[in-house]
N, CA, C and O atoms as a Tinker XYZ file with bonds, in Angstrom:
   196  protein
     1  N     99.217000   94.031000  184.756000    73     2
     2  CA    97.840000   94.124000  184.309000    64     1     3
     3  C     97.094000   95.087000  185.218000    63     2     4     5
     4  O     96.836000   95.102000  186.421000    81     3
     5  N     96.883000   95.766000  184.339000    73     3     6
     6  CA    95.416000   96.645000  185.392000    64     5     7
     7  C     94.268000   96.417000  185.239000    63     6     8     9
     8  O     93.933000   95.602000  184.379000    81     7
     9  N     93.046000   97.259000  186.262000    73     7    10
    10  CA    91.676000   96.868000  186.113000    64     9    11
    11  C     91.390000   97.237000  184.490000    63    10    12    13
    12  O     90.671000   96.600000  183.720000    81    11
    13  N     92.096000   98.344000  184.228000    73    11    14
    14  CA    91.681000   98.571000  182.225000    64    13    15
    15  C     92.996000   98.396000  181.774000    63    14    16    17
    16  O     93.973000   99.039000  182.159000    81    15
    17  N     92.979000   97.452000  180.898000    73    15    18
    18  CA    93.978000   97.193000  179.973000    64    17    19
    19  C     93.660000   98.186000  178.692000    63    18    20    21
    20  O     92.536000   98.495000  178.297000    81    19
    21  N     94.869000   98.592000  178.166000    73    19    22
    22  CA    94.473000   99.880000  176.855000    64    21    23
    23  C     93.952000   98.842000  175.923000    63    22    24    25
    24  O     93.773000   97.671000  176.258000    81    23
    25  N     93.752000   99.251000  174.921000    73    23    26
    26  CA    93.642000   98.878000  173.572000    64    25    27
    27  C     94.269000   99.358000  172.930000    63    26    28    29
    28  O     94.893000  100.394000  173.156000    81    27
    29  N     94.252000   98.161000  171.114000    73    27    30
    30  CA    95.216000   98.840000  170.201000    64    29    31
    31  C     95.249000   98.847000  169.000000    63    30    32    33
    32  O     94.827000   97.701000  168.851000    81    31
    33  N     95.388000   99.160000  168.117000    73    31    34
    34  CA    94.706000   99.137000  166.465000    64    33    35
    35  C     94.649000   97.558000  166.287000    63    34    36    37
    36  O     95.379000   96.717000  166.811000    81    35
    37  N     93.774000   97.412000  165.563000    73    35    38
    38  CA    93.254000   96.094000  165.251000    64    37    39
    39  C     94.648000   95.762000  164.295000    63    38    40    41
    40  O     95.128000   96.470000  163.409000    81    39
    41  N     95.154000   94.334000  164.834000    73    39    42
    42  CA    96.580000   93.955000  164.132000    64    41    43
    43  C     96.022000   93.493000  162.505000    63    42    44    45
    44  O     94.916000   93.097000  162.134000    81    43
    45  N     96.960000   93.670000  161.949000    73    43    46
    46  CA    97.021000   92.993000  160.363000    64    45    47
    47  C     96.535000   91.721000  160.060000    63    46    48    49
    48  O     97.175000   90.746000  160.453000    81    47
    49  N     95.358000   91.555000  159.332000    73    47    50
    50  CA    95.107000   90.521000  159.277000    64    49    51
    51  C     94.289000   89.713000  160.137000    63    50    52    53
    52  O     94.260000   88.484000  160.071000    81    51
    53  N     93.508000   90.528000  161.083000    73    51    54
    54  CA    92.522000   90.225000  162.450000    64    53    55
    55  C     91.496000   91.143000  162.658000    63    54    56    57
    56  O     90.742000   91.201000  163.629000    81    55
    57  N     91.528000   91.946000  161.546000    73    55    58
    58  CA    90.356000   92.916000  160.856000    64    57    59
    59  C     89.028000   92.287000  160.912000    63    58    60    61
    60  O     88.939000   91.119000  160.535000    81    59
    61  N     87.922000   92.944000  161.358000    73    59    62
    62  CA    86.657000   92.804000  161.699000    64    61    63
    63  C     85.930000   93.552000  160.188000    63    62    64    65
    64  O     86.500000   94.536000  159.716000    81    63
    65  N     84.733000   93.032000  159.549000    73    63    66
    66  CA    83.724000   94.081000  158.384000    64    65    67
    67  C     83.588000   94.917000  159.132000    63    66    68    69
    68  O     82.880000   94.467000  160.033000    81    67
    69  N     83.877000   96.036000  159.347000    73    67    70
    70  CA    83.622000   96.959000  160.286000    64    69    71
    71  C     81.940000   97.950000  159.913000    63    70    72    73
    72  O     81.162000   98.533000  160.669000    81    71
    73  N     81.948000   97.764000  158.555000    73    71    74
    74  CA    80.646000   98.730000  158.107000    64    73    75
    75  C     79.561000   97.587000  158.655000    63    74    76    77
    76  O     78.581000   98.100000  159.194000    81    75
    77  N     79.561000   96.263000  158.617000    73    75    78
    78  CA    78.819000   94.961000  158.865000    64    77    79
    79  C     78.485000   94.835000  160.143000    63    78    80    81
    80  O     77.453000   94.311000  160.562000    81    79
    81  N     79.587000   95.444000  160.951000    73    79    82
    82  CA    79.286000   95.152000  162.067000    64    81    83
    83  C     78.222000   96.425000  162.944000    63    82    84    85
    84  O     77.408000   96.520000  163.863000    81    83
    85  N     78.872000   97.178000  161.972000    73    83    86
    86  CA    78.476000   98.417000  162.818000    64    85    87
    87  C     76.513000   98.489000  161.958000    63    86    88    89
    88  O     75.558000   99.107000  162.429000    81    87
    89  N     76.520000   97.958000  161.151000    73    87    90
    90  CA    74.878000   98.189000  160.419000    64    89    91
    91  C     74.303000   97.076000  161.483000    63    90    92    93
    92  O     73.217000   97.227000  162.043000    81    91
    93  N     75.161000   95.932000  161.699000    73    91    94
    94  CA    74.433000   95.044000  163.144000    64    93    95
    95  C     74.027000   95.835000  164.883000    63    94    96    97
    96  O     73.208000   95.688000  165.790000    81    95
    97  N     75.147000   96.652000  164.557000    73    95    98
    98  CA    74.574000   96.711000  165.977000    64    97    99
    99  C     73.240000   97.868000  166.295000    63    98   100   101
   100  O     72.438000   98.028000  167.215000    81    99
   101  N     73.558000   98.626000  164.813000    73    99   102
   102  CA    72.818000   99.772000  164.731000    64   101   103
   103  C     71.067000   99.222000  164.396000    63   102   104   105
   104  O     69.939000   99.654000  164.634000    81   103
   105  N     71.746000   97.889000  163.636000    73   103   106
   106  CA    69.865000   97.666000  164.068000    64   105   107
   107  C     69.504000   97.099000  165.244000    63   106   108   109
   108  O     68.285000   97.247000  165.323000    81   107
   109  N     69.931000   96.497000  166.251000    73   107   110
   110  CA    70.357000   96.227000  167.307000    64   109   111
   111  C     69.852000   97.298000  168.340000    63   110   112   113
   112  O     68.976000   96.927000  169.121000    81   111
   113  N     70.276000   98.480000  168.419000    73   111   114
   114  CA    70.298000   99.891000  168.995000    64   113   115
   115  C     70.427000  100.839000  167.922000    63   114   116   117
   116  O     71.401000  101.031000  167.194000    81   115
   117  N     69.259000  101.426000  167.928000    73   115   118
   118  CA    69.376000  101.977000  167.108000    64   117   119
   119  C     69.891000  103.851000  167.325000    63   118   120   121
   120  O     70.342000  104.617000  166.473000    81   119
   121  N     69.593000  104.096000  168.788000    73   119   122
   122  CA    70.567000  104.917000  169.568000    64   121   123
   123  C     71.844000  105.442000  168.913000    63   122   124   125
   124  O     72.145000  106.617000  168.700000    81   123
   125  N     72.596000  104.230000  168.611000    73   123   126
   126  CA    74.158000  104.285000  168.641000    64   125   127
   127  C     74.324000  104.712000  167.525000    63   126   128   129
   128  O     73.912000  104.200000  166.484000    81   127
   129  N     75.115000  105.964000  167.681000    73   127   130
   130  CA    75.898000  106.869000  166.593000    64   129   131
   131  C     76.982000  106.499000  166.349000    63   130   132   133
   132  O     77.602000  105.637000  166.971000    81   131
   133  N     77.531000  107.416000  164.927000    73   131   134
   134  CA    79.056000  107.023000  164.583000    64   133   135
   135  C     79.614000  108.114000  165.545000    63   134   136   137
   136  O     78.852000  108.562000  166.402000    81   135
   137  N     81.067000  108.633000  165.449000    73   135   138
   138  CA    81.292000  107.691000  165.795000    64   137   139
   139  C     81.923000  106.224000  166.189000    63   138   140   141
   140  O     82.354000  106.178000  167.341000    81   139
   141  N     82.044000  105.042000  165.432000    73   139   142
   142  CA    82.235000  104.116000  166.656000    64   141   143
   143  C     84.031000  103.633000  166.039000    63   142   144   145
   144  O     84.497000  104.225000  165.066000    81   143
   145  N     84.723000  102.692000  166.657000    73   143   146
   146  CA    85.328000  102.085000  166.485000    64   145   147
   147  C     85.954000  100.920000  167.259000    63   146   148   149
   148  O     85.621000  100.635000  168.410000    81   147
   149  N     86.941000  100.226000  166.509000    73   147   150
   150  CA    87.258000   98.893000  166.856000    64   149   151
   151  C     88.279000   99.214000  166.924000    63   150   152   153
   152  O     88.958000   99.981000  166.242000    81   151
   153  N     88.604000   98.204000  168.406000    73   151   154
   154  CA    90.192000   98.138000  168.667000    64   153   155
   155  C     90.629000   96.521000  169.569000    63   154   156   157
   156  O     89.898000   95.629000  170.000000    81   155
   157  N     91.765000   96.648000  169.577000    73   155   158
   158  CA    91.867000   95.057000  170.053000    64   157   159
   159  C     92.713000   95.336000  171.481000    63   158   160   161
   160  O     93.427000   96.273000  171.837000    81   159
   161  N     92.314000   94.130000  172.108000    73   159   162
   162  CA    92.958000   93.998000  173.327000    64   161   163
   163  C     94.793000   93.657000  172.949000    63   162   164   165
   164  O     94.756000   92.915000  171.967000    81   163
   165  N     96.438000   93.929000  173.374000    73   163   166
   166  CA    97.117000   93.506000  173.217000    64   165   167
   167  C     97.699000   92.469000  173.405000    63   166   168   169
   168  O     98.751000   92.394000  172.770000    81   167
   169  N     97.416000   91.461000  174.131000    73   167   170
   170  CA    97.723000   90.532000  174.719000    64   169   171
   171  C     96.751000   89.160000  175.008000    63   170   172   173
   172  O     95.610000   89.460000  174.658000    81   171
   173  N     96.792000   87.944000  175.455000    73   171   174
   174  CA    96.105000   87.176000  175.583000    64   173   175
   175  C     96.130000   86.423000  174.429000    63   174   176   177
   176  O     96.965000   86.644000  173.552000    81   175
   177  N     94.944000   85.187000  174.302000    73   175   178
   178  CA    94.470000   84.284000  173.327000    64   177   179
   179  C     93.223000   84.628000  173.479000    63   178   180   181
   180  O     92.619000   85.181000  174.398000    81   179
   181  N     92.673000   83.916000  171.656000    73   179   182
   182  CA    91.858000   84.012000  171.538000    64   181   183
   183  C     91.415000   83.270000  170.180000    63   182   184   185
   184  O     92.171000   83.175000  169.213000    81   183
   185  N     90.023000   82.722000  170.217000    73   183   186
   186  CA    89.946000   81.548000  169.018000    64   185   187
   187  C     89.240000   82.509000  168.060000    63   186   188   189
   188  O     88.128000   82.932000  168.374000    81   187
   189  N     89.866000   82.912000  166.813000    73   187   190
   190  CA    88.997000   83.705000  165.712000    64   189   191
   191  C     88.342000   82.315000  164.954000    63   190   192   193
   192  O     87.603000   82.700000  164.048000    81   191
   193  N     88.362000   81.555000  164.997000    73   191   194
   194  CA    87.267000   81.134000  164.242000    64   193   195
   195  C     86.126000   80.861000  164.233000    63   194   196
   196  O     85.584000   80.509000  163.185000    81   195
């Protein structure tokens, strides 16, 4: 493990609304340009529900 662990395409089936998320954050900050994307950590747990 390092201080940055990579990231990695979001696995099958652990897919985020990505247009949903991204209209959230943009009203949120409205700063933030495209632009953006999602990626997942490889390793670990984690509770999606």
């Amino acid at each position: 493990m390092t201080l940055i662990d990579p990231t990695i395409p979001v696995r099958e089936g652990e897919a985020l609304d990505e247009a949903r998320l991204f209209d959230h954050l943009k009203a949120l900050h409205p700063e933030l340009q495209p632009p953006m994307q999602v990626s997942q950590f490889p390793g670990g747990a984690s509770n999606l529900t």
